[in-house]
C-alpha positions, 0 to 999 in steps of 0.5 A, spaced: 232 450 262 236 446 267 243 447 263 242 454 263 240 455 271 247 452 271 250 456 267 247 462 270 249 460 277 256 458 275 258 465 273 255 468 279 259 464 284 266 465 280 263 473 281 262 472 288 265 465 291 264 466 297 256 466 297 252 461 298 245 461 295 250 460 288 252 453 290 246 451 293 242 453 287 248 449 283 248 443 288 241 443 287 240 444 279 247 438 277 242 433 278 237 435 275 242 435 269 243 428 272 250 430 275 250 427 281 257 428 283 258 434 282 251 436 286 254 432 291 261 436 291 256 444 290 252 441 297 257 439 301 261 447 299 255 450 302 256 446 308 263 448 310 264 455 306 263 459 312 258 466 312 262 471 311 256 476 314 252 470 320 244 469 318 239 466 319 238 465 312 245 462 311 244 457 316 237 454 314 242 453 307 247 449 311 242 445 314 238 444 307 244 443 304 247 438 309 240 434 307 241 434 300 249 432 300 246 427 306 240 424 298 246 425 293 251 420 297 247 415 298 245 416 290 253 416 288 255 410 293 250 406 290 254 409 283 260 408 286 258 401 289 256 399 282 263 401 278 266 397 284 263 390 282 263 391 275 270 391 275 272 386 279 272 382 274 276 385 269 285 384 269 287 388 274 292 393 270 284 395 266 282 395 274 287 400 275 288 404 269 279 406 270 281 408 278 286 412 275 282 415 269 275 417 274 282 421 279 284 426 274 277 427 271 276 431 277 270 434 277 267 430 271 268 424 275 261 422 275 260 423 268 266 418 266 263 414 271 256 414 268 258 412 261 262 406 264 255 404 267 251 406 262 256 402 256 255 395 254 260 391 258 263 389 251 265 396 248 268 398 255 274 397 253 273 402 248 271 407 252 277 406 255 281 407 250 277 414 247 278 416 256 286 415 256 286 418 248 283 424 249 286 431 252 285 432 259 280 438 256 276 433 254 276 429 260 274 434 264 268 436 260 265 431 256 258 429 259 256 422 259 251 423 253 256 425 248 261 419 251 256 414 250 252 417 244 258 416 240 260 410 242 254 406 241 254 409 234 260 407 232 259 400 234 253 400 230 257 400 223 264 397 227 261 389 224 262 394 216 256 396 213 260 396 207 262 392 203 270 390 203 271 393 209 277 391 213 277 393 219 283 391 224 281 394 232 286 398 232 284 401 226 277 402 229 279 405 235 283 410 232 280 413 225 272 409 226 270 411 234 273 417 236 269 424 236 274 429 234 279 430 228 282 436 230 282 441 235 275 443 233 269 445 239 266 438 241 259 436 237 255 430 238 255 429 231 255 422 230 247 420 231 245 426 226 251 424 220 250 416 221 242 417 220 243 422 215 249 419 210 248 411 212 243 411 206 247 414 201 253 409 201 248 403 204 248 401 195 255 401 194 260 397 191 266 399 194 269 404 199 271 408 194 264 409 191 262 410 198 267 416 200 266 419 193 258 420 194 259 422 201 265 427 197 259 429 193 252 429 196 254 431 203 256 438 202 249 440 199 246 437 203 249 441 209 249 447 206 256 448 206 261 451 200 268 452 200 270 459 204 278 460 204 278 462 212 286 461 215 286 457 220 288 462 225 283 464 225 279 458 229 277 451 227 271 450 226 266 444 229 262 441 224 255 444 226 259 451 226 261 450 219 253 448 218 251 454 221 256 459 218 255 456 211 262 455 208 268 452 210 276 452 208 280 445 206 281 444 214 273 445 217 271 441 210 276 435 211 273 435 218 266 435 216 268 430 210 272 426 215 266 425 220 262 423 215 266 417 213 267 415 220 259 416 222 258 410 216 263 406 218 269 408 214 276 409 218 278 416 216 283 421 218 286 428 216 292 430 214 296 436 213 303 439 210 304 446 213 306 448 207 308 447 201 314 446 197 315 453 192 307 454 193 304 459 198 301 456 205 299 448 205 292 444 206 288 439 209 285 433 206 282 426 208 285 419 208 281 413 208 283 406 209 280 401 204 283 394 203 289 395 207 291 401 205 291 409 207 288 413 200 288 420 200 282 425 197 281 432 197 274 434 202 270 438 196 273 436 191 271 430 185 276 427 184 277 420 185 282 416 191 289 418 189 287 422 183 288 429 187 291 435 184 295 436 189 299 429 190 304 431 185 306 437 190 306 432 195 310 427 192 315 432 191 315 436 198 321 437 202 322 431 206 328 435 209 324 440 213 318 439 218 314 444 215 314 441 208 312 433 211 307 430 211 302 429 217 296 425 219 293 426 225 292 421 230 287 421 236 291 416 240 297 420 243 304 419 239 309 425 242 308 428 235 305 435 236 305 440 230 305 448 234 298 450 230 293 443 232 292 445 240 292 438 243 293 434 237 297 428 235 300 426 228 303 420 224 309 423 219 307 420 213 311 423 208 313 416 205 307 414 204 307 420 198 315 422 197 316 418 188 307 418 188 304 414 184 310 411 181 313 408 187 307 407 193 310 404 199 307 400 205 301 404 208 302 405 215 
């Protein structure tokens, strides 16, 4: 209800700017969403817009609004008093680099502060880590739930609960905790994927088995099939392709992916843009097991590294960009494909050129 109100107030004050009762209903409605700070913001607008027409209306608004900014800053300075003495413990480059996050957040600075206060103080590092990763986009919209929802489920299955898990910490962080594999729309994915597959893989032996149950069952589960959609035409997000029912390799590697990082199998999505001699490319996921990166196709049952597709990787045209190979990475690499808005990847091309009679070192 609340979030509606706001998104209702939002469009009208983008409509007519220069009124007041949008914001104050706005200044009035973010913290009942528990944004105090962008409450605070909307209240001290009202305060200093002027009236474009004098009133006796826009006045007692002011005074109202002057009332509540004079309520939300003390709740924000309590917040912001609070971040102060939990970082004070911390080397000061982390001190730094959180002051530096919370300025270019902008206006979602109080939901990244949020998520600071409400994270254990052992995974804050790893908040920091998705914080400085992810796209700016990112940083200045996502809410304090999302955050910490994913962080809290990541750490759930960061320990293995699978058996022959290896799992360095930069692996996790970059293929485990992260909430996105692509440019798709942002789902809170993670709670609902974590209870509903963990008891699918709680008995295998190996990750292997692990990823081709969830390569077998999730699919039906979800009710979603095969639908051979360009990516041009948008990338959907995991509930999307849910709600529609059907996706192509790229929204079926998504949602395959997920999965995988939902149990506590590091995972990531790889692309070739187009194939040698073949029309378009794919997408199809990588998973890391005993140390090494191994590919399977999303909706396929063929088991790791038996694709139909890895002989025309083995045999791509490593001359041409649009011929190698890419998996895409959430830490920022400077490597950016023109169709991925905001995406960075790892070229591993060698890891699949003279497949399966030659497999160099993963990386």
């Amino acid at each position: 209800e609340w979030k509606n109100a706001i998104q209702n107030a939002q469009l009208a004050d983008s409509i007519l700017p220069w009124r007041l009762t949008t914001k104050y209903l706005l200044a009035e409605n973010y913290p009942r969403v528990d944004d105090v700070y962008r409450g605070l913001k909307y209240a001290e607008l009202v305060v200093e817009t002027p009236m474009k027409i004098p009133s006796q209306n826009g006045r007692e608004l002011k005074v109202q609004a002057q009332e509540m900014w004079d309520d939300l800053n003390q709740k924000w300075e309590a917040k912001e008093s609070e971040f102060s003495e939990c970082t004070a413990s911390m080397p000061e480059v982390e001190r730094k680099e959180w002051i530096e996050l919370l300025d270019v957040a902008g206006d979602n600075r109080g939901q990244c502060l949020q998520a600071f206060l409400a994270a254990a103080p052992s995974e804050r590092s790893a908040l920091l880590f998705l914080l400085k990763q992810m796209p700016e986009k990112d940083l200045h919209t996502l809410k304090a739930v999302f955050l910490n929802d994913n962080l809290s489920y990541a750490f759930k299955v960061q320990s293995g609960v699978l058996p022959g898990i290896n799992m360095p910490e930069d692996i996790f962080l970059n293929y485990v905790l992260p909430y996105a594999q692509l440019h798709e729309n942002r789902d809170n994915w993670r709670p609902e994927f974590y209870n509903r597959f963990l008891p699918l893989v709680q008995e295998a032996a190996t990750i292997e088995e692990a990823v081709m149950i969830l390569n077998e069952r999730i699919f039906e589960m979800l009710g979603v099939g095969f639908e051979n959609r360009r990516l041009k035409d948008g990338l959907l997000s995991p509930f999307e392709i849910i709600d529609h029912g059907a996706e192509s390799c790229a929204g079926l590697s998504v949602l395959l992916a997920d999965a995988c990082r939902a149990v506590g199998i590091p995972s990531r999505v790889v692309t070739i843009p187009r194939w040698v001699g073949f029309p378009g490319g794919h997408l199809w996921v990588e998973v890391y097991d005993q140390g090494q990166w191994k590919h399977i196709g999303a909706f396929d049952r063929s088991p790791l590294n038996q694709t139909w597709f890895a002989q025309l990787a083995c045999e791509t045209d490593t001359s041409k960009p649009k011929h190698r190979i890419y998996a895409a990475s959430f830490k920022k690499t400077g490597l950016q494909l023109p169709q991925y808005r905001d995406v960075h990847f790892i070229d591993v091309t060698d890891n699949y050129v003279g497949w399966p009679t030659h497999l160099p070192e993963n990386k």
